[in-house]
ZADO-1210 file (C-alpha; in nm, 4 decimals, padded with zeros to 6 digits):
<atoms>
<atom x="09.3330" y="11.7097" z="13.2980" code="UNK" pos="1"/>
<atom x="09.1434" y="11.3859" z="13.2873" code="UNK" pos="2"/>
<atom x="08.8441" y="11.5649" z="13.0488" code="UNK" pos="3"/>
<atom x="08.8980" y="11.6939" z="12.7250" code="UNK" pos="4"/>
<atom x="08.6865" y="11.9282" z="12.5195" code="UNK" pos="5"/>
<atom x="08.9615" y="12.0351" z="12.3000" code="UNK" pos="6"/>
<atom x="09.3291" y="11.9677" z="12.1748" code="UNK" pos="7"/>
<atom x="09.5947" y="12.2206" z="12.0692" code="UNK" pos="8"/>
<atom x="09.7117" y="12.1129" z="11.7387" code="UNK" pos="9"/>
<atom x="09.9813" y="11.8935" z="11.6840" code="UNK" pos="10"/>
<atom x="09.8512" y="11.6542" z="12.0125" code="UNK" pos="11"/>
<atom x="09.7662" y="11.3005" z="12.0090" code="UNK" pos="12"/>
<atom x="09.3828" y="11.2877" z="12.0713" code="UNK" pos="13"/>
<atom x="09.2590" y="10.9718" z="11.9701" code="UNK" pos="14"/>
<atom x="09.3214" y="10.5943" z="11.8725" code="UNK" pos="15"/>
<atom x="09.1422" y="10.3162" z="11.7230" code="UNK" pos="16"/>
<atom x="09.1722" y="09.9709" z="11.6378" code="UNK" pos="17"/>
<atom x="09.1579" y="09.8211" z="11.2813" code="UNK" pos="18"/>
<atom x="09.0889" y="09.4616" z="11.3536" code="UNK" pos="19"/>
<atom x="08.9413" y="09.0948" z="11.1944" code="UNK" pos="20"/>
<atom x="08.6977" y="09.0731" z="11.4584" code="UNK" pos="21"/>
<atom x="08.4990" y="09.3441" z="11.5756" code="UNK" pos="22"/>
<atom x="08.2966" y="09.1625" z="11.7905" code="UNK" pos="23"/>
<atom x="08.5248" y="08.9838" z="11.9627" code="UNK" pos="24"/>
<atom x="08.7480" y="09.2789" z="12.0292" code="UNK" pos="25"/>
<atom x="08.4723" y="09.4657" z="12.1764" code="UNK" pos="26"/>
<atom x="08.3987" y="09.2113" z="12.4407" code="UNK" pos="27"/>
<atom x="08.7825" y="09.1482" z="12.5378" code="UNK" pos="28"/>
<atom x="08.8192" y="09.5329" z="12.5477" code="UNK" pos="29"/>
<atom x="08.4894" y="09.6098" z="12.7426" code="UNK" pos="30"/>
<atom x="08.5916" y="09.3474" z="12.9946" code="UNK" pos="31"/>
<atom x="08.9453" y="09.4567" z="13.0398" code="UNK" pos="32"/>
<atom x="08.8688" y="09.8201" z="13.0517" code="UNK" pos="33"/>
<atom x="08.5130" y="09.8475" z="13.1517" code="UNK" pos="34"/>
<atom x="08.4392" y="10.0135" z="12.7807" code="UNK" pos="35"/>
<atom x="08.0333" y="09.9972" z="12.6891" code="UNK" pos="36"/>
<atom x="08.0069" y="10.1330" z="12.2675" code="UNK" pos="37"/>
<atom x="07.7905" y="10.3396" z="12.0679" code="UNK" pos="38"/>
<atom x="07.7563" y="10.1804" z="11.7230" code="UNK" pos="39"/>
<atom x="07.7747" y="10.4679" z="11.4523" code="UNK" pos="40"/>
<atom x="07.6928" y="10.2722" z="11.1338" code="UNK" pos="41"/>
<atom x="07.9111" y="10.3278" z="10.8032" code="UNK" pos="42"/>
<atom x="07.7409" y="10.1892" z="10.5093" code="UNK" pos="43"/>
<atom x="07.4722" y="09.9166" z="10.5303" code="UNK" pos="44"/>
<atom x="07.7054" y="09.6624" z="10.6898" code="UNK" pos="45"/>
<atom x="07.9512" y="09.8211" z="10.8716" code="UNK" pos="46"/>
<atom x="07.9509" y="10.0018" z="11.1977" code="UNK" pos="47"/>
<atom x="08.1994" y="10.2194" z="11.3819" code="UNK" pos="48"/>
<atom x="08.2270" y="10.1194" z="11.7468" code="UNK" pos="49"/>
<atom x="08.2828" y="10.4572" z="11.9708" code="UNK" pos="50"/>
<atom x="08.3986" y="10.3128" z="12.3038" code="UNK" pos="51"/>
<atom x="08.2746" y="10.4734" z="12.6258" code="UNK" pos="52"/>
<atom x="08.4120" y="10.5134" z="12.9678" code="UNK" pos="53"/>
<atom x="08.1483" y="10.7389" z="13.2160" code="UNK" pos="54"/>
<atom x="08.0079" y="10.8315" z="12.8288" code="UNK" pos="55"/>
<atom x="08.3170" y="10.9973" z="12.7255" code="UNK" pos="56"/>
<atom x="08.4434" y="10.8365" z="12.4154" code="UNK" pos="57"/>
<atom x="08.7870" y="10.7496" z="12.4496" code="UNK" pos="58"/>
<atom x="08.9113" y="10.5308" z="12.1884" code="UNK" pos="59"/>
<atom x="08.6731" y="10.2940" z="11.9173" code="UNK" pos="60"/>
<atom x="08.6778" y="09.9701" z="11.7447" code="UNK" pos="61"/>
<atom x="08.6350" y="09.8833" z="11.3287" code="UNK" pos="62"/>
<atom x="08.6833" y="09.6265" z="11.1250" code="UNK" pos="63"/>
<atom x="08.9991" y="09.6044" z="10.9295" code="UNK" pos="64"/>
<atom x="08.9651" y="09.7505" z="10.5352" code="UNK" pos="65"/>
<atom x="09.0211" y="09.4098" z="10.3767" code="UNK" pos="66"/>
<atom x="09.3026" y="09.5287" z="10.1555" code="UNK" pos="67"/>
<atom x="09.4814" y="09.5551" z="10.4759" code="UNK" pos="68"/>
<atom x="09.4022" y="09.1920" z="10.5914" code="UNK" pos="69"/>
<atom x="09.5134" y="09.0555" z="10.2224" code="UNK" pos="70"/>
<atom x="09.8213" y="09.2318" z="10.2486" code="UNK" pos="71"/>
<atom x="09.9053" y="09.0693" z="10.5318" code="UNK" pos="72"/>
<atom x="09.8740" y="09.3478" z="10.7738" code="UNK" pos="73"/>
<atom x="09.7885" y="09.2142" z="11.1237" code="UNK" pos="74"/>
<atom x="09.5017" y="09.3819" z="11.3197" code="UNK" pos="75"/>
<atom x="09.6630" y="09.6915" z="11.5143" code="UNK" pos="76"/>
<atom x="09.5844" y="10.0227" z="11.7450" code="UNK" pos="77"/>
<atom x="09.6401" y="10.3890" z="11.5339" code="UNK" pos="78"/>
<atom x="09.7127" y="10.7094" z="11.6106" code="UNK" pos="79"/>
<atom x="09.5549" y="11.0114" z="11.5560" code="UNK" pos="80"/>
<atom x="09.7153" y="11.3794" z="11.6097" code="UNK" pos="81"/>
<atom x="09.5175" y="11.6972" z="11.5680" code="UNK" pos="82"/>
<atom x="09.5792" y="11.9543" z="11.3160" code="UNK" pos="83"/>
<atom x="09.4059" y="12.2910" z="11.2891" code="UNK" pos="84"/>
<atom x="09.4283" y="12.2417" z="10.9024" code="UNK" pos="85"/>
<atom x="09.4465" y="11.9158" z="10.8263" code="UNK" pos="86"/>
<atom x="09.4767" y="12.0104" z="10.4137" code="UNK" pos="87"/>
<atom x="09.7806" y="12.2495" z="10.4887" code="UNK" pos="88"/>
<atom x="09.9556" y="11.9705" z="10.6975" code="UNK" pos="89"/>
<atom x="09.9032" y="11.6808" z="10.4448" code="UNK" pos="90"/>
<atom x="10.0394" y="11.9219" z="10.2043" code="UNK" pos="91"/>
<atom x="10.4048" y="11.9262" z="10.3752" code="UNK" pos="92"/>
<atom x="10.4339" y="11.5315" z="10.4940" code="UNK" pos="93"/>
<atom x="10.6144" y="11.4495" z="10.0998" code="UNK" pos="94"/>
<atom x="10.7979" y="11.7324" z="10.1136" code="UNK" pos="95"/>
<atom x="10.9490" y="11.6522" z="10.4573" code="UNK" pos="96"/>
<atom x="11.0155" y="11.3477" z="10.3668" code="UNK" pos="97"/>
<atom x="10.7143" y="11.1146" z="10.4497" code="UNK" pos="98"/>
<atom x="10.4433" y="10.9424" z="10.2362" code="UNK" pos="99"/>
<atom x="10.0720" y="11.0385" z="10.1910" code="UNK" pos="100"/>
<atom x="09.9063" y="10.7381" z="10.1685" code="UNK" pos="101"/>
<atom x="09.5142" y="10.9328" z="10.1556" code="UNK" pos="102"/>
<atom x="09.4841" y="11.2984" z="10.1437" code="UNK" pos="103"/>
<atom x="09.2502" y="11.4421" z="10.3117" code="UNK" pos="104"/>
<atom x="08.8799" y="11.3513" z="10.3390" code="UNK" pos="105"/>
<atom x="08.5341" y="11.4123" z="10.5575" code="UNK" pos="106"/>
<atom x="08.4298" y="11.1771" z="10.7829" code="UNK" pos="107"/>
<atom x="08.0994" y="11.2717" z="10.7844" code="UNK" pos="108"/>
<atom x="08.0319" y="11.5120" z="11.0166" code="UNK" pos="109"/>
<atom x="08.2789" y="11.4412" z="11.2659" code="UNK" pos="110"/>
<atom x="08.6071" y="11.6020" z="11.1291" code="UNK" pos="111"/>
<atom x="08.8345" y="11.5848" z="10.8322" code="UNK" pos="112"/>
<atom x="09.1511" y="11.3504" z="10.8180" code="UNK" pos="113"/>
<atom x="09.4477" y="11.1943" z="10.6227" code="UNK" pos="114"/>
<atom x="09.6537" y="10.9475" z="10.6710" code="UNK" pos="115"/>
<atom x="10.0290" y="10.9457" z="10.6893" code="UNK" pos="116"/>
<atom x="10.3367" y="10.7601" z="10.6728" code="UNK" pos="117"/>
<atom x="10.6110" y="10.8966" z="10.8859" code="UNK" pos="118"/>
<atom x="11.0358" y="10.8798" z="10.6976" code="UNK" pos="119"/>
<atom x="11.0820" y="10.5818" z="10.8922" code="UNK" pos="120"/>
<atom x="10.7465" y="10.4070" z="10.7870" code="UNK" pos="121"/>
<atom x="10.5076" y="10.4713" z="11.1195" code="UNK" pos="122"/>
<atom x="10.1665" y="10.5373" z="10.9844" code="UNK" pos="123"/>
<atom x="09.9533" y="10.7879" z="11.1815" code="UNK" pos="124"/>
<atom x="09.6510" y="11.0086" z="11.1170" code="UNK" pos="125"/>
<atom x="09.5817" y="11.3582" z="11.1191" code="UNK" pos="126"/>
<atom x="09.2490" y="11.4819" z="11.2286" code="UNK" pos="127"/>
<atom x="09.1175" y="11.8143" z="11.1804" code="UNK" pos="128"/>
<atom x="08.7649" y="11.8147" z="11.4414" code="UNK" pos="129"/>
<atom x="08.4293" y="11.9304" z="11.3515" code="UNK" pos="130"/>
<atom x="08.2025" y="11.7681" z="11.5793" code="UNK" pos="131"/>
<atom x="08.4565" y="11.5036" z="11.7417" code="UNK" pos="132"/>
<atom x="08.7453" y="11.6326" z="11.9180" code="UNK" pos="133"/>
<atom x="08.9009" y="11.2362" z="11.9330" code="UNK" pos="134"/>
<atom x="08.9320" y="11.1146" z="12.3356" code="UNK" pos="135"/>
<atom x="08.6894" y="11.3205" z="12.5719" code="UNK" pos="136"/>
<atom x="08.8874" y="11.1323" z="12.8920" code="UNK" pos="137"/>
<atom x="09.2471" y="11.0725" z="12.8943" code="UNK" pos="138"/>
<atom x="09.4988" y="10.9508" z="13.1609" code="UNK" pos="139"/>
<atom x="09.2475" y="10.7390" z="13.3752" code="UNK" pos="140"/>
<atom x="09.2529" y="10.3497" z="13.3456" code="UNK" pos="141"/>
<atom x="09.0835" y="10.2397" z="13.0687" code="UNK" pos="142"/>
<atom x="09.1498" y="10.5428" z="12.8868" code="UNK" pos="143"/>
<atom x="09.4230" y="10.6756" z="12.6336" code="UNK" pos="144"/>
<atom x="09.7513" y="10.7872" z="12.8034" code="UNK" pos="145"/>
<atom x="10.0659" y="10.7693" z="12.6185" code="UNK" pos="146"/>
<atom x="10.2032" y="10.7101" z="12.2789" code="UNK" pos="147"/>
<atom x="10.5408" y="10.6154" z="12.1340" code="UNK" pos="148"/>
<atom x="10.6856" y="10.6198" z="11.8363" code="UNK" pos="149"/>
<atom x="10.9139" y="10.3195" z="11.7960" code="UNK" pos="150"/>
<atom x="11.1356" y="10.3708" z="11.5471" code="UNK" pos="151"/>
<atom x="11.5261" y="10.3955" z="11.5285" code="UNK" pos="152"/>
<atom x="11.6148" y="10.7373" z="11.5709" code="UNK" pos="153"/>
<atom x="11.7148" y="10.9875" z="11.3242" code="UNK" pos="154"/>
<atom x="11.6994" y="11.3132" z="11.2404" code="UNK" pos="155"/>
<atom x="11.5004" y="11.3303" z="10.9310" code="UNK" pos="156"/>
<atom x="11.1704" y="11.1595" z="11.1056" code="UNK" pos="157"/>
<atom x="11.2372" y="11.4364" z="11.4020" code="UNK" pos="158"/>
<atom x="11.2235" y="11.6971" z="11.1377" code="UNK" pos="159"/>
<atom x="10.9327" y="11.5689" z="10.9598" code="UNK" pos="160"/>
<atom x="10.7044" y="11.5627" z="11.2809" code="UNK" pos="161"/>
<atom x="10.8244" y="11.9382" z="11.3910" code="UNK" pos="162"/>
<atom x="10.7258" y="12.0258" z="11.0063" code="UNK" pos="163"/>
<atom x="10.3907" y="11.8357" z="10.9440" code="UNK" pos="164"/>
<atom x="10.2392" y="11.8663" z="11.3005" code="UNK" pos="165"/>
<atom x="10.4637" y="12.0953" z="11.4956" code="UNK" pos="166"/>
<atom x="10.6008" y="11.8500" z="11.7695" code="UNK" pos="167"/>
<atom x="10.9380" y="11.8870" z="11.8210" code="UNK" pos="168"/>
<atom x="11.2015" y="11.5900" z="11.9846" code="UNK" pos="169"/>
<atom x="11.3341" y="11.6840" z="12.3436" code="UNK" pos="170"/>
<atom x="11.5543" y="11.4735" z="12.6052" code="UNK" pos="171"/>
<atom x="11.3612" y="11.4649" z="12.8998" code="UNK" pos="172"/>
<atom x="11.4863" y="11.4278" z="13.2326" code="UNK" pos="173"/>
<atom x="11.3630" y="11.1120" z="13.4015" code="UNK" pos="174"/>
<atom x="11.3597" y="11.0468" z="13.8142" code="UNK" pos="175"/>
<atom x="11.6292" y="10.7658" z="13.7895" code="UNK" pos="176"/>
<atom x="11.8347" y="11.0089" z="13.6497" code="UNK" pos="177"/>
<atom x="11.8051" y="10.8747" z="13.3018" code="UNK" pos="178"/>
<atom x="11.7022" y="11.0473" z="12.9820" code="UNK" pos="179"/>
<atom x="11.3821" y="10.9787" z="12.7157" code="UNK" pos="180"/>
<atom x="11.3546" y="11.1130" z="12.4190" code="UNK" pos="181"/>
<atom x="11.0183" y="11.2489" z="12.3930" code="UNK" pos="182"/>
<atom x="10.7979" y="11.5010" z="12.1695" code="UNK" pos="183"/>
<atom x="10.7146" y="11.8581" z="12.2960" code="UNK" pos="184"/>
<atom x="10.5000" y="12.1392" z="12.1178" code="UNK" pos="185"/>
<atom x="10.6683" y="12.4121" z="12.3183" code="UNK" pos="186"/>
<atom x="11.0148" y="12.2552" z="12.2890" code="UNK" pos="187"/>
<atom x="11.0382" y="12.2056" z="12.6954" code="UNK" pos="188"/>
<atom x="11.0497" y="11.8617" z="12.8574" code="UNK" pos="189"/>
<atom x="10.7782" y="11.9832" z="13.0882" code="UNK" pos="190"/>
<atom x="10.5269" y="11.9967" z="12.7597" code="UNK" pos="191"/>
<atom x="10.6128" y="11.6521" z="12.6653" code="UNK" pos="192"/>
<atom x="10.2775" y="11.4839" z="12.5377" code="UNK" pos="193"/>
<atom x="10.4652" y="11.1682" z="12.3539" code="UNK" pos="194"/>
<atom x="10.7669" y="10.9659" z="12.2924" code="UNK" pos="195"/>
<atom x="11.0270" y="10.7914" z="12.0960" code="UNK" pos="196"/>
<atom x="11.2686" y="10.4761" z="12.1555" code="UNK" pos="197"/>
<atom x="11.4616" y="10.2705" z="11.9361" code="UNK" pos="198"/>
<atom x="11.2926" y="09.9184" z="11.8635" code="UNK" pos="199"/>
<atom x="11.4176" y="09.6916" z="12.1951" code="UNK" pos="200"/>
<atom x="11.4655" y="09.3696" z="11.9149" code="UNK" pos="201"/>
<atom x="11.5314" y="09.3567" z="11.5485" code="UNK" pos="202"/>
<atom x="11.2195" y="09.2478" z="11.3230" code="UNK" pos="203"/>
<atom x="11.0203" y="09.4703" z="11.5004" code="UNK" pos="204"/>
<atom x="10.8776" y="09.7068" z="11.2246" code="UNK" pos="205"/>
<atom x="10.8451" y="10.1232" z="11.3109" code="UNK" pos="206"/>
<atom x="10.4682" y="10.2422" z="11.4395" code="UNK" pos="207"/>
<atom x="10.3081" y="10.4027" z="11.6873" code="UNK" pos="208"/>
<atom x="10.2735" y="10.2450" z="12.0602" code="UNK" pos="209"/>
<atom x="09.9894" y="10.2843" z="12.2383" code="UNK" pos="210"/>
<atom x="09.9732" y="10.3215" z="12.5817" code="UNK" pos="211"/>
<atom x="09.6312" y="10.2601" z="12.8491" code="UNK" pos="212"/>
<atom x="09.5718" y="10.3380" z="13.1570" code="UNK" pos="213"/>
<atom x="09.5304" y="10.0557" z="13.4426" code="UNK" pos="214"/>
<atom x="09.4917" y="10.1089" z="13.8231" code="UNK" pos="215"/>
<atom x="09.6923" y="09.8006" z="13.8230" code="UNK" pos="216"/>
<atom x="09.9362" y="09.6768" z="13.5830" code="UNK" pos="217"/>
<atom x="09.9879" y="09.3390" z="13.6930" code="UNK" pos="218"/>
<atom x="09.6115" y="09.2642" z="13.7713" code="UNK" pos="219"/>
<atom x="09.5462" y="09.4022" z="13.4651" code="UNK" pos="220"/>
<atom x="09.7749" y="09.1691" z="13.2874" code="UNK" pos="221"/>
<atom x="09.6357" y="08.8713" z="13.4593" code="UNK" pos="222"/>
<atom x="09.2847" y="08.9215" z="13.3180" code="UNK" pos="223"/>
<atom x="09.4145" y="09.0197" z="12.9450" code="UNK" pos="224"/>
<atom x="09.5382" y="08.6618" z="12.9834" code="UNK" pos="225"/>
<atom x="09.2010" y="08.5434" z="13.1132" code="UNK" pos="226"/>
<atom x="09.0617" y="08.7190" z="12.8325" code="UNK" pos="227"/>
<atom x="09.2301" y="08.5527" z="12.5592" code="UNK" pos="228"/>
<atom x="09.4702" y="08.7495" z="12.5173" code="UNK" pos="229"/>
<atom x="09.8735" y="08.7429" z="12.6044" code="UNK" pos="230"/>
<atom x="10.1099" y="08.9774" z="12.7676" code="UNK" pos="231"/>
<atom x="10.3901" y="08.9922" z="12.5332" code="UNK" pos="232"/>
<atom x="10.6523" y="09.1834" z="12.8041" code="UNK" pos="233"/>
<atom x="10.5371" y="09.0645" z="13.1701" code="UNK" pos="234"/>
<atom x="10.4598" y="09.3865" z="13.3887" code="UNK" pos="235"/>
<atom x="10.7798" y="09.6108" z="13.4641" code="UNK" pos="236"/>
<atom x="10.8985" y="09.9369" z="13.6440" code="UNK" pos="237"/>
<atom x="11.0328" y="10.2438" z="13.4346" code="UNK" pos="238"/>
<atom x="11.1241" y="10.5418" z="13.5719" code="UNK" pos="239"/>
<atom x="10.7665" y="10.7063" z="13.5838" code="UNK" pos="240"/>
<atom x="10.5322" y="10.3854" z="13.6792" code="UNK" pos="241"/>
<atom x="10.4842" y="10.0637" z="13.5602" code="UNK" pos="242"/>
<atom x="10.3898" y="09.9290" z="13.2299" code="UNK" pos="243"/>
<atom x="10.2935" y="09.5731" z="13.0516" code="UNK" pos="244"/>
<atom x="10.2982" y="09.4687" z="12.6849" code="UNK" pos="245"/>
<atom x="09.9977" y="09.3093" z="12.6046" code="UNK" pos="246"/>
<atom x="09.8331" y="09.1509" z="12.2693" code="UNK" pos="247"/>
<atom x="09.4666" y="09.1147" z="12.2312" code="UNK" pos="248"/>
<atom x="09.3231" y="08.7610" z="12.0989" code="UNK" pos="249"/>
<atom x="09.3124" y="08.8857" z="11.7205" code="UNK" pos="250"/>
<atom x="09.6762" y="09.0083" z="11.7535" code="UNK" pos="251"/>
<atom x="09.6947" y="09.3766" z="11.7814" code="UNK" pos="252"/>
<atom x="09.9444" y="09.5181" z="12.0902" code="UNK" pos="253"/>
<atom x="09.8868" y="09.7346" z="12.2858" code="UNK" pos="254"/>
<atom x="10.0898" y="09.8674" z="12.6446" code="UNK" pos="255"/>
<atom x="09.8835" y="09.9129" z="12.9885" code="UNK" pos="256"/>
<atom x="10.0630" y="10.1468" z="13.2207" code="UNK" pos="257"/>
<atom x="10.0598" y="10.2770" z="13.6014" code="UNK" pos="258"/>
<atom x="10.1920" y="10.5713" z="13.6912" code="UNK" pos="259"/>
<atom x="10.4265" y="10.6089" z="14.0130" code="UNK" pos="260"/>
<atom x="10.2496" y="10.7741" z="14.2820" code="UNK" pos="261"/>
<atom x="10.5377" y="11.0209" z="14.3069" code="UNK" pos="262"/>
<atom x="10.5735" y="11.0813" z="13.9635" code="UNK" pos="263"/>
</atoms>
């Protein structure tokens, strides 16, 4: 379902960018994905860009806490997952294993949130809604679709996830006749809502991948080049669709996927 007013907790339902140029991110990301933003200021000099697609909010834009940028943190894309209680969640990630790097806190009006650090060092948030659910379309191009945790597998980081948030790792069958490891909050394939693979080089450090829609991957890859930007992993068919790694022009990744039309 393309519209979202809610999500069951324990979904991913919304992602943002941290980046060193706001306004130049906004304009590669409203060209590539047709995104117009609502500004909701911060503080006096900083403003928190909502992105809009048909004026649903599906993902937004901010500059990067400096902290970040001094330690050498590149601009990326974050995750968000929904809790019902975001306090009773943040209360289990040490104890499963995983770091709390803030408890939680209000944002405003808009919901209630910490953020975490997975066993095998993904950050993520978790977001507890008041007045802003996360991503009000998903699974349309231009909008949020899939996410991935890349990590190398084990089984303390699947046990942490089923005990802070309640997803829980299944093998899924794919057409091809292959196998993905994905996360399910019913513990069936068929309620698969992300997934997992091992990084496919060394160096590459454990996060969250996140995945857009595109009516066309490989148009869409051409214009994140005309855009500044590079395509890291040249458009490809997996089982489900077709997919392209892509990096905007400050340096965040970020996927842009098609799916098959029989899939």
């Amino acid at each position: 379902m393309p519209i979202r007013e809610s999500y069951a907790s324990g979904t991913p339902s919304f992602v943002d960018l941290a980046t060193s140029d706001q306004a130049a991110a906004k304009s590669f990301y409203g060209s590539l994905f047709g995104w117009t933003y609502d500004d909701m200021p911060v503080d006096e000099s900083t403003v928190y860009s909502m992105a809009k697609l048909g004026g649903k909010t599906v993902a937004a834009i901010a500059p990067q806490q400096p902290e970040q940028a001094a330690a050498g943190v590149p601009p990326h894309w974050q995750m968000y997952v929904t809790s019902s209680d975001v306090d009773a969640a943040a209360a289990k990630v040490e104890g499963a294993g995983g770091k709390l790097h803030m408890g939680p806190f209000d944002v405003f009006d808009a919901g209630r949130m910490a953020v975490v650090q997975d066993p095998s060092g993904a950050f993520f948030l978790l977001w507890t809604p008041i007045n802003n659910i996360g991503c009000e379309l998903v699974n349309e191009p231009g909008a949020f679709t899939w996410s991935e945790l890349v990590a190398p597998p084990n089984d303390k980081t699947a046990d942490f996830y089923k005990t802070v948030t309640g997803m829980q790792l299944v093998s899924a069958p794919m057409p091809d006749g292959s196998t993905y490891d994905a996360f399910s909050l019913d513990g069936t394939p068929e309620g698969m809502l992300a997934g997992t693979m091992a990084p496919p080089m060394p160096g590459i450090p454990p996060h969250w991948s996140i995945y857009f829609g595109a009516a066309d991957v490989d148009a869409s890859a051409t214009e994140v080049k005309q855009l500044g930007g590079s395509v890291v992993v040249e458009p490809f068919d997996i089982p489900v669709g077709r997919m392209a790694v892509c990096s905007d022009p400050q340096g965040a990744t970020f996927n842009v996927f098609q799916m098959a039309p029989s899939a």
